[in-house]
C-alpha positions, 0 to 999 in steps of 0.5 A, spaced: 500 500 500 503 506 497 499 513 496 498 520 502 493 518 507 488 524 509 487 522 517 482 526 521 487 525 528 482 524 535 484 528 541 489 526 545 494 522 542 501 525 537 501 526 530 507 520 531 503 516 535 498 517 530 503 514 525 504 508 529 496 507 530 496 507 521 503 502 520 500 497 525 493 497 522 494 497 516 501 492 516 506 498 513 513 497 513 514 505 513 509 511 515 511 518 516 506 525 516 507 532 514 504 537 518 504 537 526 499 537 530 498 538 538 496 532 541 489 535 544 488 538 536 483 534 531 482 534 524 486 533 518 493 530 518 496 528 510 501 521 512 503 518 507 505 511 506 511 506 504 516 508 499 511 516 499 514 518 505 520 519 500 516 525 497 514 528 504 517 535 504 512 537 498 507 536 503 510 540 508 509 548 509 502 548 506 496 553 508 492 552 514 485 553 516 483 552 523 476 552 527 477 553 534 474 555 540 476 560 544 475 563 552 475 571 554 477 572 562 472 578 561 466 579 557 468 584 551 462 586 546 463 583 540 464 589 536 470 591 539 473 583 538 471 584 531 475 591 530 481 587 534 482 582 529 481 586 524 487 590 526 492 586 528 491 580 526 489 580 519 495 580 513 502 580 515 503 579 523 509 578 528 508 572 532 513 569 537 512 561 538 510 559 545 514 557 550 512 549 549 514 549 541 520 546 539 522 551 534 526 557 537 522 562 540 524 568 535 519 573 534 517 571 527 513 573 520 507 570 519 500 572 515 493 570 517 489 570 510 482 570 514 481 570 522 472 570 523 468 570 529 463 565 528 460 565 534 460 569 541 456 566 547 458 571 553 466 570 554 466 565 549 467 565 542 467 560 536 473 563 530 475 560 523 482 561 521 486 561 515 494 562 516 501 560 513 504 554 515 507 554 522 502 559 525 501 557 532 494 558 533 493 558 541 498 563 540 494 567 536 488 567 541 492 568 547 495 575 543 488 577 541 486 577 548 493 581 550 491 587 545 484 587 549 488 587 555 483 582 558 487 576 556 483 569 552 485 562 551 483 557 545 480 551 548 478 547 542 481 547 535 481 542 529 483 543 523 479 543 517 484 544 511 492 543 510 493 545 503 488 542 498 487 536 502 480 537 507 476 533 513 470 532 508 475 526 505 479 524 511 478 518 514 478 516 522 482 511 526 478 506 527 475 506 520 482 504 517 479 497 516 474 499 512 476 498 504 470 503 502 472 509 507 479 507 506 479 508 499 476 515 499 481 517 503 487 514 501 490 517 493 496 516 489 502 520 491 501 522 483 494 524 485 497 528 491 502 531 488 497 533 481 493 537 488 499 540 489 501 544 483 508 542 483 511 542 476 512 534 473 515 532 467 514 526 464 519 521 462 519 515 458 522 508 460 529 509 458 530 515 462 526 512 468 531 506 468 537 512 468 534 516 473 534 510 478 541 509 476 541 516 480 544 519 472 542 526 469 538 526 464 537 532 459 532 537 459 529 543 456 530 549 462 525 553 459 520 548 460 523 547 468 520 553 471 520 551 479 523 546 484 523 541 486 520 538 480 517 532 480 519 525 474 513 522 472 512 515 467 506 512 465 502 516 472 508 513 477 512 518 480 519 516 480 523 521 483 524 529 486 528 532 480 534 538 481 535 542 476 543 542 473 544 548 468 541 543 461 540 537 465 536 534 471 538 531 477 535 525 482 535 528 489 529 523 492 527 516 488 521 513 489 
């Protein structure tokens, strides 16, 4: 079994832990995934399988969009927490990482395409975010509730959207084992990647066979407009391609 995975991860366990639970059910020498989330964070998480996780870093770094709940110390009209938003949390901000991250806690730019009010009861409120990779969420309600002098936490959060990829076609833990469900939610890493917009370049057979002897083979760079680019044959991915001057180069073989 080969392919990208759209898991919608339970409450209560790592992205990893999540990993793990996907190997042993389905019997699979090698799982990995892109795309953190928190332990107590549901929704959607792409794992790809097998020989796929070779493609993984195409995956990493893909926009985010996030519902959520979150806690006010104190009752502010609903008004002023729109007005707040649109402020200072719309666009380009900078964010330092909370103190629990393993990243360098370094203030850091971060762009915030949508942040809404969904819902607002009392102090608690419901929000959906859009956001740049590597956008900390908890982090983001905490400062909102700064720039009220009030203070606020999230208490809920999930993921609907990495990228292209969205909750309506992932699939839960303990449906694994269903053969309908699971093929809904599982694509060709050539489907995936096709979502993606990343560039393929289609090679035929013999070219396939010097690729996976890790030789470069020769390209029109004017056709080669990003990177990485991706060699494809016959609908299989083959491998992640670098671009040397008039020629393409292995980088990652599938």
């Amino acid at each position: 079994m080969e392919g990208i995975l759209i898991l919608d991860k339970p409450s209560g366990i790592t992205s990893h832990d999540a990993c793990d639970r996907v190997k042993h059910i389905l019997k699979l020498n090698k799982v990995g995934h892109a795309g953190t989330l928190d332990p107590m964070v549901t929704g959607v998480l792409v794992i790809a399988l097998e020989s796929s996780t070779k493609a993984l870093r195409l995956f990493n770094g893909l926009n985010k969009t996030y519902v959520g709940k979150g806690h006010l110390h104190e009752d502010v009209p609903l008004e002023k927490l729109k007005k707040t938003i649109e402020k200072n949390f719309i666009g380009k901000i900078m964010q330092t990482p909370p103190k629990r991250s393993r990243v360098k806690r370094e203030e850091r730019e971060r762009e915030i395409f949508e942040f809404r009010i969904l819902k607002k009861e009392g102090k608690n409120f419901e929000f959906i975010v859009s956001c740049q990779a590597g956008t900390y969420i908890r982090k983001l309600i905490d400062d909102l509730g700064k720039a009220m002098n009030i203070g606020s936490h999230m208490t809920f959060l999930h993921r609907t959207n990495q990228g292209p990829f969205s909750d309506n076609e992932s699939i839960k833990i303990e449906e694994l084992e269903n053969k309908d469900k699971l093929s809904k939610s599982l694509l060709t890493l050539n489907e995936a990647i096709k979502r993606l917009g990343v560039e393929t370049i289609e090679v035929n057979d013999s070219q396939e066979l010097m690729i996976r002897q890790g030789k470069m083979i020769d390209f029109n760079p004017s056709d080669f407009k990003t990177a990485p680019a991706v060699a494809i044959n016959k609908q299989r991915v083959i491998a992640l391609m670098e671009q040397r001057e008039n020629k393409l180069k292995p980088d990652r073989v599938i």
